[in-house]
C-alpha positions in Angstrom: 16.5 69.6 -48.7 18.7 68.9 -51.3 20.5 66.0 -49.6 17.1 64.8 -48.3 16.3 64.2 -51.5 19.0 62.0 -52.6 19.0 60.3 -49.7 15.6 59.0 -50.1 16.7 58.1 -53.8 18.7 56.1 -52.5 16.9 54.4 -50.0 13.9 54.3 -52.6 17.0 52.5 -55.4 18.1 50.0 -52.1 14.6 48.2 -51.7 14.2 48.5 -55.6 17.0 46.6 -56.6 17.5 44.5 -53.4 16.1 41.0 -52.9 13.4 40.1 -50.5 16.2 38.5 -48.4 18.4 42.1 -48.7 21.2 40.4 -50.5 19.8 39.7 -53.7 20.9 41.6 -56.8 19.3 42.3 -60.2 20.4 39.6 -62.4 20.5 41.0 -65.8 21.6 44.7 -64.8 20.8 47.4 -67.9 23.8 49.2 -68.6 23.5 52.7 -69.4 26.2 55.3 -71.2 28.5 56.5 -68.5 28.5 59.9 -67.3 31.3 61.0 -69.9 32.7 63.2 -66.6 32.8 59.5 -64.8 35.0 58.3 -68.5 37.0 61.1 -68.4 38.5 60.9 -64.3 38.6 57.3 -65.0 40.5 57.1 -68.2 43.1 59.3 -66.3 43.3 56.7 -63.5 43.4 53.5 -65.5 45.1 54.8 -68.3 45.5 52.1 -71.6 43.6 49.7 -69.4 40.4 51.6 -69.5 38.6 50.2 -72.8 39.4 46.9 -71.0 37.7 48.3 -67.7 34.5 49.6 -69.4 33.9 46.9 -71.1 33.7 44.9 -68.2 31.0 47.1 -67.0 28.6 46.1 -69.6 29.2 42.0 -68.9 27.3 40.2 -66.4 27.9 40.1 -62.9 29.7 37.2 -61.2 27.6 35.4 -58.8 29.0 34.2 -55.6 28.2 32.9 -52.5 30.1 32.8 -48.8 29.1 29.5 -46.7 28.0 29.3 -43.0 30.5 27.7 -41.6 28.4 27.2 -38.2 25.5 26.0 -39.7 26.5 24.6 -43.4 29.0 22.6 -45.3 29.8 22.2 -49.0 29.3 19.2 -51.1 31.5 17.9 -53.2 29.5 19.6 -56.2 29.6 22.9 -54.5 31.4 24.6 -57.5 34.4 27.1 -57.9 35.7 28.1 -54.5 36.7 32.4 -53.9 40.5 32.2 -53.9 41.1 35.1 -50.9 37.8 33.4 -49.1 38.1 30.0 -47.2 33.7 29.8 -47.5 33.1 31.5 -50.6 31.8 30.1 -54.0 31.6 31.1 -57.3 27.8 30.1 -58.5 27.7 29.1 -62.8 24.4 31.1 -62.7 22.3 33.1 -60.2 19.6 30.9 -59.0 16.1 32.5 -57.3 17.7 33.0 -53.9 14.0 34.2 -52.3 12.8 30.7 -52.6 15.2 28.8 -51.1 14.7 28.0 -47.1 18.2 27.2 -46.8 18.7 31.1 -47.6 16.2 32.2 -45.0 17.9 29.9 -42.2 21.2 31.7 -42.3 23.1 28.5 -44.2 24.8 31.2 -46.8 24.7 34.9 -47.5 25.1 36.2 -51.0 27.6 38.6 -51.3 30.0 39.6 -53.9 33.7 38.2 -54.7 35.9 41.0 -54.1 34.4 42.0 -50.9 34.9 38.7 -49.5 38.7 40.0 -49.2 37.8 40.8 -45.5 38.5 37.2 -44.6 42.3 37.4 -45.6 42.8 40.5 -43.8 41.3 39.2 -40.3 42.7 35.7 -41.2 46.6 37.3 -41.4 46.5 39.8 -38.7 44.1 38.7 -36.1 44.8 35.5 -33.7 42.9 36.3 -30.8 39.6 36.9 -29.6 38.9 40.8 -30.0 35.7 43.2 -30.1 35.1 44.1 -33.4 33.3 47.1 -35.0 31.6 47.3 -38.3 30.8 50.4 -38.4 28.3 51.1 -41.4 27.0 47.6 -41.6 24.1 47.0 -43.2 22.7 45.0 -45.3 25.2 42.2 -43.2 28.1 41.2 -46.2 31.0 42.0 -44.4 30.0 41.3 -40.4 28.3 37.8 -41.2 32.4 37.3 -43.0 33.7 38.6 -39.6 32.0 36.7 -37.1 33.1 33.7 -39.4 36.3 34.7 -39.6 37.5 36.4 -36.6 38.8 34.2 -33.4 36.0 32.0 -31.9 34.9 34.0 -28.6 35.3 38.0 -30.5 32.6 40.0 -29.9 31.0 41.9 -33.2 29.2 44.9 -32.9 27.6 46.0 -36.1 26.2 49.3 -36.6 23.8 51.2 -39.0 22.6 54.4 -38.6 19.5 54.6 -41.4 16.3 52.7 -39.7 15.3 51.1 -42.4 18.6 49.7 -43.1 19.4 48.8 -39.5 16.6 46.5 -39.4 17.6 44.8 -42.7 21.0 44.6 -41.1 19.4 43.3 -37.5 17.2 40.6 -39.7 20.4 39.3 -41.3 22.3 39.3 -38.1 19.6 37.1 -36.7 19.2 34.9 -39.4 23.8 34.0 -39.3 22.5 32.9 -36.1 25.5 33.9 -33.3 25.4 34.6 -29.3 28.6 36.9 -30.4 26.6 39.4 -32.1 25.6 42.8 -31.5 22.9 45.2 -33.9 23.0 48.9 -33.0 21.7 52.0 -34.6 24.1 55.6 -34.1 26.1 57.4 -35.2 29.7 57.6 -35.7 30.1 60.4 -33.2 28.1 58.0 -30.7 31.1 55.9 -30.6 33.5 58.5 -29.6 32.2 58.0 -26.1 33.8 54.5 -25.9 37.2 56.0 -25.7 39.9 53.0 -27.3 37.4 50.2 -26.4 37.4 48.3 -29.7 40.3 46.0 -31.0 38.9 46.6 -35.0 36.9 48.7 -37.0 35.7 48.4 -40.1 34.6 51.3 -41.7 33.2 50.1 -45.2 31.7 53.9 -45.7 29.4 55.8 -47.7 30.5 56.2 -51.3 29.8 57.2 -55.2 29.5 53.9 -55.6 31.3 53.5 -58.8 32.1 50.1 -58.3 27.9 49.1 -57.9 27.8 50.8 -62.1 26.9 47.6 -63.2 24.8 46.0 -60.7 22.6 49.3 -60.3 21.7 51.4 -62.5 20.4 53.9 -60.7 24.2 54.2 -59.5 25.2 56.0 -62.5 22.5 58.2 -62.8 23.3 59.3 -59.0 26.8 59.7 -60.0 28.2 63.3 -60.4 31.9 64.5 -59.5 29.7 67.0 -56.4 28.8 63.2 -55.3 32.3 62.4 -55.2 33.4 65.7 -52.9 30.5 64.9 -50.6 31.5 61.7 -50.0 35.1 62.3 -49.4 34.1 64.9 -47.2 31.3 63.2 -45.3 34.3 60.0 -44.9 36.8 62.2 -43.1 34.2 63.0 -40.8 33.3 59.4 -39.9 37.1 58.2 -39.7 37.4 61.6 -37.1 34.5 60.8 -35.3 34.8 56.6 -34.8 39.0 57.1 -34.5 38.9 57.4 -30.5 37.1 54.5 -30.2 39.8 52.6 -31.9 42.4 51.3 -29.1 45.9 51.9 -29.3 47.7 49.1 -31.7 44.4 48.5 -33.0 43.5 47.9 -36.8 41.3 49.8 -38.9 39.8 48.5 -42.4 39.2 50.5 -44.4 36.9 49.9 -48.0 34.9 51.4 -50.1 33.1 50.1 -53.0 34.4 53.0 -56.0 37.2 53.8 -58.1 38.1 57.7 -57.8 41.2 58.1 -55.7 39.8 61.1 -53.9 37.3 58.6 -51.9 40.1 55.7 -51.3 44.2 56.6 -51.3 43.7 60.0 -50.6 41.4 59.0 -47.9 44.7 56.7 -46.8 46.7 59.5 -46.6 44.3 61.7 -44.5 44.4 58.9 -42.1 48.6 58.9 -42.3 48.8 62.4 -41.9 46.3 63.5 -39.5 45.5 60.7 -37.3 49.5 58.6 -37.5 47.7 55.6 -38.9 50.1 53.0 -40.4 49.0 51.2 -43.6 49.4 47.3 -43.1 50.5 45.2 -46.1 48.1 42.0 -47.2 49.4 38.7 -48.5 47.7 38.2 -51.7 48.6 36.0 -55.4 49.6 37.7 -58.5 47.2 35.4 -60.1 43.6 37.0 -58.2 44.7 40.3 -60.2 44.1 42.6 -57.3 46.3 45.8 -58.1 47.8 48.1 -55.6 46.9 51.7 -54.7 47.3 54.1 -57.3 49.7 56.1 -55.1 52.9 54.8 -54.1 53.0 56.1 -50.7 49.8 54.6 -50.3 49.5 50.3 -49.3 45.9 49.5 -50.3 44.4 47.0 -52.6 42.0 47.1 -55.5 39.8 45.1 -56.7 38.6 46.1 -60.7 36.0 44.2 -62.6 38.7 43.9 -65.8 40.6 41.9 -63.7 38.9 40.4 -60.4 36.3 38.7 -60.5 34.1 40.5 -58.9 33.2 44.0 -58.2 35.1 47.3 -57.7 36.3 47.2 -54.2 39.6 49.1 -52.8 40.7 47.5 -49.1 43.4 48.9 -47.1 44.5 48.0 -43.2 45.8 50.3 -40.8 47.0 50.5 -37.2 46.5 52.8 -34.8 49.8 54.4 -32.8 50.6 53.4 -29.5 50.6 50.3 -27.4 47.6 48.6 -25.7 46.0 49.8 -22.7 43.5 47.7 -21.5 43.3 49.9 -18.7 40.9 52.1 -20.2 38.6 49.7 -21.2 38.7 48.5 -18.0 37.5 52.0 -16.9 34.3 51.8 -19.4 33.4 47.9 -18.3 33.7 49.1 -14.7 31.2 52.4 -15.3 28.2 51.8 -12.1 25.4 50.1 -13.4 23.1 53.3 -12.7 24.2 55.2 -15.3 22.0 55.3 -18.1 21.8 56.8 -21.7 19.7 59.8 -21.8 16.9 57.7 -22.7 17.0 55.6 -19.0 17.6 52.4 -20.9 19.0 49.6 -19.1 19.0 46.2 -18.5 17.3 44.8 -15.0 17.6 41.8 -13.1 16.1 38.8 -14.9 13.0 37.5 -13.3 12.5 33.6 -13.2 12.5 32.1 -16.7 11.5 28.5 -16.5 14.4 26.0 -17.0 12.9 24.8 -20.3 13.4 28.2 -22.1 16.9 28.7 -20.8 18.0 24.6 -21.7 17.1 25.0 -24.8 20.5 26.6 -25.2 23.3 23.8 -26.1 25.5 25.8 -23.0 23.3 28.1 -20.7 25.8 28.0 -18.1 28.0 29.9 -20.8 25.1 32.9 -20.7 23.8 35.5 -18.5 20.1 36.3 -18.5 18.7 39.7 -18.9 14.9 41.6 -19.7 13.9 44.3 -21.6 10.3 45.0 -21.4 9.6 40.9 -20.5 12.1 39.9 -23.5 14.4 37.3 -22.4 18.1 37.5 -23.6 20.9 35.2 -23.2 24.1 37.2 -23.8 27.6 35.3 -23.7 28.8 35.6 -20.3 32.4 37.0 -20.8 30.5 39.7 -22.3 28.3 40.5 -19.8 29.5 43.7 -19.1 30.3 44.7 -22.5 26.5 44.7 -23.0 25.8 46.3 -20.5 28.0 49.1 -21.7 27.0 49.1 -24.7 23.1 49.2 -23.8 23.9 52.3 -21.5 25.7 54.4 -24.3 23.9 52.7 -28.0 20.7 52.1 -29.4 20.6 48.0 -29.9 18.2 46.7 -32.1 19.8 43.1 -31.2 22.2 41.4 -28.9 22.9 37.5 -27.9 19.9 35.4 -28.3 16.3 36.2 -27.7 14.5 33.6 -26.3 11.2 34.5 -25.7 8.8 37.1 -24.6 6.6 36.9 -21.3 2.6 36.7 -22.4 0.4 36.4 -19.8 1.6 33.5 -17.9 2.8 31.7 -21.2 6.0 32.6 -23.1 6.4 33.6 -27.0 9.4 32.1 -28.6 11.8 34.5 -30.7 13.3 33.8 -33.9 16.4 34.4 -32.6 16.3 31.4 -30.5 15.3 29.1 -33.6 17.9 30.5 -35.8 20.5 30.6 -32.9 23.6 28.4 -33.2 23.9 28.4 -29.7 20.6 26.4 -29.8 19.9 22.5 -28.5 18.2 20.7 -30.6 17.6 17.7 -28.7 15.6 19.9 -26.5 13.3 21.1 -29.2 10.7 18.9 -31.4 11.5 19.8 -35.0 9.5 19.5 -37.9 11.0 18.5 -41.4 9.1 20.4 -43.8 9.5 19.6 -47.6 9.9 22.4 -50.0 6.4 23.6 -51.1 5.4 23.4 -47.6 8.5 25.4 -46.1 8.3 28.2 -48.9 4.2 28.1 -47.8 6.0 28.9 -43.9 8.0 31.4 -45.6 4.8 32.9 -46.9 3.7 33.2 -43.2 0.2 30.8 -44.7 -1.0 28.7 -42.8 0.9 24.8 -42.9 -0.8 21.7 -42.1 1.4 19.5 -38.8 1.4 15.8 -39.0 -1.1 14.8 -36.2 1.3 12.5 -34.6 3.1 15.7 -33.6 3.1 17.1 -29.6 0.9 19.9 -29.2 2.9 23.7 -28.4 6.1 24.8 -29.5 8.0 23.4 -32.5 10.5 24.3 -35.0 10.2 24.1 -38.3 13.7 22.7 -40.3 14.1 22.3 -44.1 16.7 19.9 -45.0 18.3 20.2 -41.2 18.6 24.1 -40.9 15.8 25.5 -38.8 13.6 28.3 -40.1 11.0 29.3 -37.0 8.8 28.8 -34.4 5.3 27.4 -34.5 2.6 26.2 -32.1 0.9 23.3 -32.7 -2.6 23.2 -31.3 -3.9 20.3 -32.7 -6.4 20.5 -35.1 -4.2 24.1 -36.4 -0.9 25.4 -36.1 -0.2 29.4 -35.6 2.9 30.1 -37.6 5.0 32.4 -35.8 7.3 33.8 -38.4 8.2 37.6 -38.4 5.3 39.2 -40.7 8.0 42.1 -41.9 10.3 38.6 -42.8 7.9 36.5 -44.8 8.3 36.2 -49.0 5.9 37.9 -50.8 6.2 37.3 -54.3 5.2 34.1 -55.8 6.9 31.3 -57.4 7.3 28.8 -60.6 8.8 25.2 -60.1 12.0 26.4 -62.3 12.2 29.1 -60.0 13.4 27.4 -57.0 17.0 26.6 -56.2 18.9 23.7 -54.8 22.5 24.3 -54.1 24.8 21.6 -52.9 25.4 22.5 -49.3 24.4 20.4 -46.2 23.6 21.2 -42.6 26.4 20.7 -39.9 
């Protein structure tokens, strides 16, 4: 009961601090005094740098944003770039993100400094297309990073087992916009089943939270060294439980977002020890200030506010014994088609979908076409199988690119499709909306159509990027954006943002 409760606390502190969009943070965080238990493990750790560390806590978040690279660009008034991120930007002050379109379409995400470190590490060590795991996803940071960082052609499978979470996660997903992804909700034990079939996981776990102190204050008051244990403890048991999915040779990343070293290097060691992981070294500049692991047998990297900028964050890389056996993926990929989940899911033969649905994909000769339920999927055709596979064993909550759903004998467009990179424009009448009028789309209200327009199916763009389906009808237009998606809190003119970015 007791862990019920605090889980809900947290859950109840996520939507309370978070922005409409889920990436949105407090701007002007209240600090609060520090748990003097938290002041006393920490001035241990840090040592004379610890006055210098706490009273970073009490100064202003940095404000950064990491670029779409499939969907965006930079201007040449963009701003300071993230030194370890090849598409991240510092921001000089922290604009309303919930009113700017460009956010909704997927052209950025808004994600703290440090953890932007992720790019390095897959730009370093991975060359080649893999299938990649983020294990506890959500709200999006880190897999939205991988898909634009890894090889073009990986798979990414991100994962998150709270439902309220997953779906933030799912929404985000969507909203990057690529065939390449993956949404499930399980487990880390549910993985265990796919015996050495991913290349990478990411495990960016549940923690104290240390490093969130002064972006949430509702972390400190959560904060208590039981919190700690239970997390360390709660941490072995996902790195046991997601290890046999890992293949042999494969990398594991492994972060947290806190301080305490019973969370992070000691955590390093338990992998070391009991599971013969080998830590991987980084290639990083004295002058980003990221400090090593406060043990030496331990490679990791930390990230502290008193010296990054950016948020707490410790990062380490390892690699799982043994050589590569594509054999037993092979195996899994090859598993009959009739075996199901214990819930009967699968996927069925596609019935006819009407040429204009599936060429309004740039490629559909690069998909195959698949139904759930009269939901129409395109899913990248080298990984055909894989989703398959994965449909058998996970819950998904979104794969590939939805196109539409069958109603009646007339077909729904999904947002997917519109937000989709894989998308063809030329094949789809867009219409340009100007701000006030693609916040009012936003808003799910109603929005007036120049009457020169076709009647049916259009998109609505702001400044290039695509936000959503509507259906012109002539003297109306239904607007088909996601009802759980839409803004709900209003806006004044100095509210709204323009940042200097521009659609591919």
């Amino acid at each position: 009961m007791e862990e019920a409760s605090r889980q809900k606390s947290r859950i109840k502190s996520f939507f309370a601090h978070a922005d409409l969009n889920r990436n949105d943070h407090n701007p002007n965080p209240i600090m609060i005094e520090l748990p003097s238990s938290f002041i006393n493990r920490t001035r241990r750790l840090l040592g004379d740098d610890y006055p210098r560390f706490e009273q970073a806590l009490g100064e202003e978040s940095p404000v950064s944003i990491r670029l779409n690279p499939a969907k965006s660009r930079p201007t040449e008034a963009m701003g300071e770039t993230v030194p370890w991120s090849q598409w991240g930007y510092y921001l000089p002050e922290r604009p309303a993100f919930t009113f700017d379109p460009c956010f909704h379409a997927g052209a950025y995400y808004v994600q703290e400094a440090a953890s932007m470190f992720l790019h390095r590490v897959i730009d370093q060590y991975i060359h080649t297309p893999v299938r990649y795991l983020d294990l506890c996803a959500a709200p999006g940071g880190k897999s939205t990073d991988a898909i634009a960082s890894l090889p073009a052609g990986s798979l990414v499978v991100s994962n998150e087992v709270m439902p309220n979470r997953a779906y933030i996660l799912a929404e985000n997903m969507v909203k990057w916009g690529s065939p390449f992804s993956i949404v499930t909700r399980n487990e880390a034990a549910d993985f265990a089943r796919l015996d050495g079939y991913f290349d990478v996981i990411a495990t960016d776990v549940p923690c104290s939270g240390e490093g969130m102190f002064r972006k949430d204050p509702d972390a400190i008051t959560e904060w208590s060294p039981d919190s700690v244990a239970r997390c360390a403890g709660r941490q072995r048991q996902i790195l046991t439980e997601v290890w046999q999915a890992l293949r042999p040779g494969g990398l594991l990343i492994y972060s947290t977002c806190t301080y305490n070293t019973e969370e992070n290097e000691e955590m390093i060691l338990f992998l070391m020890k009991e599971m013969g992981a080998t830590p991987l070294t980084v290639e990083t500049d004295p002058a980003w200030g990221i400090t090593p692991a406060l043990m030496p047998e331990v490679t990791a990297y930390r990230f502290m506010p008193h010296l990054t900028r950016g948020e707490g964050l410790f990062m380490a890389v390892l690699q799982k014994p043994g050589e590569p056996d594509e054999s037993r993926r092979s195996q899994l990929l090859d598993e009959p088609v009739g075996k199901r989940n214990k819930k009967g899911k699968g996927a069925t033969p596609m019935p006819p979908v009407p040429d204009e649905w599936r060429e309004r994909l740039a490629c559909p000769d690069n998909f195959a076409f698949v139904s759930h339920d009269n939901t129409f999927l395109a899913i990248p055709r080298d990984y055909q199988a894989d989703y398959r596979l994965l449909d058998r064993h996970l819950t998904l909550l979104h794969a590939g690119v939805t196109l539409a759903t069958a109603k009646g004998r007339d077909y729904l467009p999904h947002i997917s499709l519109a937000l989709s990179t894989a998308l063809q424009p030329d094949k789809t009448v867009c219409y340009e909306a100007d701000l006030p009028t693609a916040l009012a789309y936003l808003r799910r209200e109603s929005i007036v159509l120049p009457s020169d327009l076709p009647r049916g199916y259009l998109i609505v763009t702001y400044r290039g990027f695509p936000l959503g389906w509507v259906k012109n009808l002539g003297n109306r237009a239904n607007n088909l954006y996601p009802q759980e998606w839409r803004i709900r809190s209003g806006y004044t003119p100095d509210s709204l943002p323009h940042l200097p970015i521009e659609s591919i």
